[in-house]
N, C-alpha and C positions, 0 to 999 in steps of 0.2 A: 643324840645328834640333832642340831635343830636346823632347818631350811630356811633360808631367810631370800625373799626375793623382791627386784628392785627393779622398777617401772624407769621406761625411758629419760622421763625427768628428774630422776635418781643420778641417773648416768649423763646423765646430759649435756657433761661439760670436764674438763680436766681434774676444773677444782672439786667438781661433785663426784668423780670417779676418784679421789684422793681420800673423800671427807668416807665415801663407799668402804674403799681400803678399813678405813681405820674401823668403823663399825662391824667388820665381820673377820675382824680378827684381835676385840680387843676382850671376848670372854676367853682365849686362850686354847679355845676347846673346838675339836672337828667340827667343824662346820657346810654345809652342801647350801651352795648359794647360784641362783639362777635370775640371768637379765635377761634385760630387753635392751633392742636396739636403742643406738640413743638419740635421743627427743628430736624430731623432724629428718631423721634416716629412712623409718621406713617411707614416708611419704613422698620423700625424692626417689626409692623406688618404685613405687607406684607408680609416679609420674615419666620414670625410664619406660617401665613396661606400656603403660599408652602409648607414649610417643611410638613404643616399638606395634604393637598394636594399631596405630597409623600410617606404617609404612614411614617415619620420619626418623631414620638414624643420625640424621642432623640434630636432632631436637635431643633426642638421647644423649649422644654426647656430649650436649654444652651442661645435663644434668649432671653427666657420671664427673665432667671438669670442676663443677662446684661443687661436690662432696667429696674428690680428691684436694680441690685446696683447702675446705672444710678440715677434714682428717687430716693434714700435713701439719695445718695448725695445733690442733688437737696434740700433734707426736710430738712435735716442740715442746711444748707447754708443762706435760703430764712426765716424761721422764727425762733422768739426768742423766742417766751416762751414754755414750754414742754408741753403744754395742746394743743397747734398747733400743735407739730409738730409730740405727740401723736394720735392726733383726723386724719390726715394728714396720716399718717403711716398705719392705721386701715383701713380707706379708700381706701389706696395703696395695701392694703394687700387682699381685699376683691376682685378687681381690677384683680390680679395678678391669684386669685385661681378661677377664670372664665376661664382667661387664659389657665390655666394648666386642667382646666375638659373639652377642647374641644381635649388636647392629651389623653382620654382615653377612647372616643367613634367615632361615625360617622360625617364624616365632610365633610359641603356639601356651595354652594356659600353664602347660607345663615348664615350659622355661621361666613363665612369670613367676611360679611357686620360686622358682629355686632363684630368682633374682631378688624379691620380697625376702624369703630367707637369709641371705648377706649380713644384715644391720644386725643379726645378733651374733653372727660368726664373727665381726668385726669388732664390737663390744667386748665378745665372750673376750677372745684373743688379745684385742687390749689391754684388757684387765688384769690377766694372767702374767703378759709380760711386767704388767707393773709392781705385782705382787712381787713375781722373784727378783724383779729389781731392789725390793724391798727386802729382798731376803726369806720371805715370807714361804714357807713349804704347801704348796701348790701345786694342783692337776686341773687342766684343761679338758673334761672330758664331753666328747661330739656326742650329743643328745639324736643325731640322726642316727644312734648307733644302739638305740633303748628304747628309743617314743617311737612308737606305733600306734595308728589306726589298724582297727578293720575295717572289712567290707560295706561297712552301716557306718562307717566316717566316725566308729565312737572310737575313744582309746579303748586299745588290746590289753588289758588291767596285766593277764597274765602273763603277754610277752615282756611288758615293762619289767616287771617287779622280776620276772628270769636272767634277762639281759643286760639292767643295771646292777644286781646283786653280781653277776660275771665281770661286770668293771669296775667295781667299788675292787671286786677280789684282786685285781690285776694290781692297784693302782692303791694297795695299803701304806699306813704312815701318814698320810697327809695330812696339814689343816683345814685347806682349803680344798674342797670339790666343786667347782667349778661347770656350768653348763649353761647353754645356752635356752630359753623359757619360746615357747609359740610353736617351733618348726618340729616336724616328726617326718617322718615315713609313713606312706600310704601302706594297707595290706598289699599292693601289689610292689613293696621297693621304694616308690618315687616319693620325689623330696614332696608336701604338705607341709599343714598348719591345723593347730588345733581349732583354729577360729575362732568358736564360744570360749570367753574367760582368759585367750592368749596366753601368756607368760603367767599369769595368778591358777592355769589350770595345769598348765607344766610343773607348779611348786606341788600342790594339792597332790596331784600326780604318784612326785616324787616322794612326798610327806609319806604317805599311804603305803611304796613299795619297799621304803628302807625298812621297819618305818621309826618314823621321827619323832622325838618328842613333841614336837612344836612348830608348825608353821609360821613365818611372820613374813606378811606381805606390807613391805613399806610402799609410801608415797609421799607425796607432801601433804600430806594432812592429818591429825593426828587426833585418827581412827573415826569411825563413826558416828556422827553424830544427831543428835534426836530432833532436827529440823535440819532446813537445808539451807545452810549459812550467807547463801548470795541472796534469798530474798527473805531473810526472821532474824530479827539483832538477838542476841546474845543466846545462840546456842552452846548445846556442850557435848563433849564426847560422849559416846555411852560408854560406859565399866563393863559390861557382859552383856552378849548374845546368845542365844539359845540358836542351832543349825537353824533350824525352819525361821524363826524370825528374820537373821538375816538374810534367807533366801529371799523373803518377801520383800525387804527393805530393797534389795540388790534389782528384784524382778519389776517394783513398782520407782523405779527410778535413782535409790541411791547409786552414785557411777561409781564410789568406790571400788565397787566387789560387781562382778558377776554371778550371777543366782546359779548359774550350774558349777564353778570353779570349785565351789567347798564341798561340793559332793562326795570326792573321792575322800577327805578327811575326814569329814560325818560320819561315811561307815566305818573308817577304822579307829572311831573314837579318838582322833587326833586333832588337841584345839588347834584354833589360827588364831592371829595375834596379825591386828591392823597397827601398825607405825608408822611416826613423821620421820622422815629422813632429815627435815628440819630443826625435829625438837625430840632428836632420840630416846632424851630419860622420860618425855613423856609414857604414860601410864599407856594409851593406845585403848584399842576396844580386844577383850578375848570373845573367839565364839566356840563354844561347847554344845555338850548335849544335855547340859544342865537348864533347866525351866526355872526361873522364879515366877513363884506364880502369882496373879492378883497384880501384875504390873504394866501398865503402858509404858514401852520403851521409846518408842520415836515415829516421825511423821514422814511419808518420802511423796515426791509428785513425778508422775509420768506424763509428758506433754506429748502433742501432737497424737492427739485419739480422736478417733469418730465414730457418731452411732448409729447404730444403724438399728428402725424398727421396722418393724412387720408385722401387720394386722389383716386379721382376715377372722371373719366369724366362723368359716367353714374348719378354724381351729377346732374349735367347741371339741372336746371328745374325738378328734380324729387321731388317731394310732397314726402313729410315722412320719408327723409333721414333723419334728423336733430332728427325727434322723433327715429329712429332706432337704433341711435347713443347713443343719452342719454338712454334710455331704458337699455342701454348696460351697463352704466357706473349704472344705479340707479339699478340692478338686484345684481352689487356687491357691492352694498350700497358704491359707490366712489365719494364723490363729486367732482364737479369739479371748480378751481379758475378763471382760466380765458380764454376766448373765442375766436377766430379769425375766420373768414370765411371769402371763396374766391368762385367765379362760381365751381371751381371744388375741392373743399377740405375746409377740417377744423383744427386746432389746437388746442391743448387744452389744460390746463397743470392740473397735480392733486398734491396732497401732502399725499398721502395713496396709495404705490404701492403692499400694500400686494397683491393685484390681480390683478396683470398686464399680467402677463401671461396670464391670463382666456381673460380679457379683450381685448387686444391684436389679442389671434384666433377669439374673436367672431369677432373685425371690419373687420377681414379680408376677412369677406364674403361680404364687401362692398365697398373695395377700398385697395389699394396699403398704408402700415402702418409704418411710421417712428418714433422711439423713443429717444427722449434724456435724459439723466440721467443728475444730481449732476447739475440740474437749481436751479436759485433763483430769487424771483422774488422782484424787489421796487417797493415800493409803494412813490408816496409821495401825499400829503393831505393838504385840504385846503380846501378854496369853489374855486372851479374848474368849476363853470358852464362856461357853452360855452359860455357866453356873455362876459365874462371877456376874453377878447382879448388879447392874446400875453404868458399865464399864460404856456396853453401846450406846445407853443414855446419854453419858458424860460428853460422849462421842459426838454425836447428830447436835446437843446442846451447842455447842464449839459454831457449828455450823448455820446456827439459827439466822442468820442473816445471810445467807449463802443459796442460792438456787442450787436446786439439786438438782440433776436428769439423773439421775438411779444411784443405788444403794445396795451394796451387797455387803452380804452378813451371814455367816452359817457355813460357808465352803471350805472355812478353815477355821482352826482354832485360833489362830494369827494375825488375823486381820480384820477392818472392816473399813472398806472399800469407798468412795464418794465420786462423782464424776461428776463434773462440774465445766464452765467453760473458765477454755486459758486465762480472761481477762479478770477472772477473780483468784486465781491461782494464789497470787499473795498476800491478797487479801484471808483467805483460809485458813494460810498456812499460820499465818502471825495469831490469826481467833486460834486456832488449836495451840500452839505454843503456849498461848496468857491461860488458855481454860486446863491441857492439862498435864502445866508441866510450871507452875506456877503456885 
């Protein structure tokens, strides 16, 4: 069985939720498929919950009215006969007046989880109607009934993989499996979200506890590719990924994928498979556990970084700077991307400066503190181990016209790292493209 799951922009429209239809039911064969709310839903609940969060149930309403006449249109459009679009309506309707009974009491993060949640119960539910309109053998099954966190807000791998195998059991014969991608249950019941990887970590999830031959996470792009197409003319897909490379791609900026989402199908040796929902027979990117090795695969950039150094001679040999240091950055829960150190100072760059201030006075109880704004940093990826000779040469070559603020190299096999400022960003990216991928 393969899992195929489909990003807001997938679903985004009558005719995209049709063209949807026909791709996961034209290999003929069981299929377990998982959306997302569609394209600008969840956003209009977001903006409910502020408004509710303002004390403005005025403002709520005139939102929850424009994604009621939104979706009405939607129900017209997407099916034919009156008993769908009836049965559809009811649904919508019931939907809506949840909505509107959180503007006439107390409202707290918790109602917001479960109002955020809606956009894919209202997809899931759409879809399904339209399937058996189509004839199509299909089950609707509530993912708030499988997906669990624990107590450390990760997925419960065990509860999953017990309690969907209990509804797959209930719910045999089908073609279509059906669920809704983001929303889970907290360890304590309450409606949540996976956050990191949304909907692409619900599939991975799911891949992992049936498990699945195959993941494919569609979108509108078709798959991967080894620059980043809005600022380097003629990129191209990649053919295969290895997990860890495109963890890296994912973590240093490509927005395809999320760096944590493919996690749970890496350990269960389960590939994913990136698709355009535009250009389905395309080839797409597979990511496996398989390495080619001796190869630069692609280039990705993370914008909005800053660096931050610290100099102080009283470094020299002193035991515990380094823990003193991160202590600092991990007290304002900041991570940090990438690393340099020298006998007397460090460097360091982050991509979360809501607390840089704070961060800032505390090093300066240990060294002289220098900041730069509006960095960005490349990556580019590949198997990079150090025995492949010449490969980071190639690299830094690419670059030779390029200011560099630091260099990292050695923390992975995967990668090697540049930080550089935004205003050369494309400039870099097109020198690596010609040097080495040309």
């Amino acid at each position: 069985m393969k899992v195929m799951k489909f990003g807001g922009t997938s679903v985004g429209s009558p005719e995209r939720m049709k063209e949807v239809a026909k791709l996961i039911t034209r290999s003929g064969e069981p299929t377990f498929v998982v959306l997302s709310a569609m394209s600008g839903t969840t956003n209009s609940l977001v903006e409910i919950s502020n408004y509710l969060y303002k004390k403005n149930p005025e403002g709520a309403n005139e939102v929850i009215n424009r994604l009621e006449e939104k979706y009405l249109g939607h129900i017209e459009a997407l099916y034919t006969s009156q008993e769908s679009k009836d049965r559809t309506k009811q649904f919508l309707q019931s939907e809506l007046n949840l909505l509107r009974s959180y503007t006439k009491g107390m409202f707290t993060s918790f109602e917001e989880k479960i109002i955020v949640a809606q956009g894919e119960i209202i997809s899931t539910n759409m879809m399904n109607n339209y399937l058996q309109e189509q004839g199509v053998k299909s089950v609707l099954l509530d993912a708030l009934s499988f997906m669990r966190t624990n107590k450390n807000s990760e997925p419960d791998t065990p509860y999953i993989k017990a309690h969907l195998a209990e509804v797959m059991q209930q719910n045999p014969g089908q073609l279509i499996y059906l669920t809704q991608g983001f929303i889970c249950r907290n360890a304590y019941g309450e409606v949540s979200n996976l956050q990191r990887g949304g909907s692409d970590y619900t599939a991975s999830l799911i891949g992992a506890a049936l498990p699945a031959d195959e993941i494919q996470i569609w979108t509108d792009i078709d798959g991967m590719h080894n620059n980043d197409p809005r600022f380097v003319d003629h990129t191209t897909a990649v053919h295969q990924l290895n997990f860890e490379e495109a963890a890296e791609l994912a973590y240093f900026g490509a927005k395809i994928l999320h760096p944590t989402c493919v996690q749970p199908a890496k350990y269960a040796g389960i590939p994913v498979r990136l698709k355009n929902t535009m250009d389905p027979d395309a080839e797409g990117t597979i990511i496996n556990n398989d390495l080619k090795k001796g190869t630069i695969k692609a280039v990705a950039a993370k914008d909005n970084i800053t660096a931050i150094k610290i100099k102080s001679s009283r470094m020299l040999l002193a035991t515990g700077f380094l823990r003193k240091v991160f202590e600092i950055f991990e007290s304002y829960q900041t991570p940090i991307d990438m690393i340099t150190t020298s006998e007397v100072g460090v460097s360091m760059s982050i991509d979360n400066d809501s607390h840089l201030g704070e961060i800032v006075d505390e090093l300066k109880k240990y060294g002289t503190v220098t900041v730069d704004k509006d960095m960005c940093i490349i990556c580019v990826v590949g198997d990079l181990d150090w025995s492949n000779v010449g490969f980071e040469a190639k690299a830094t070559l690419a670059m030779n016209n390029i200011p560099l603020r630091m260099i990292s190299y050695g923390g992975s096999n995967y990668n090697i790292s540049f930080l550089i400022k935004e205003a050369d960003k494309q400039r870099a990216l097109q020198s690596l493209s010609d040097t080495l991928f040309k």
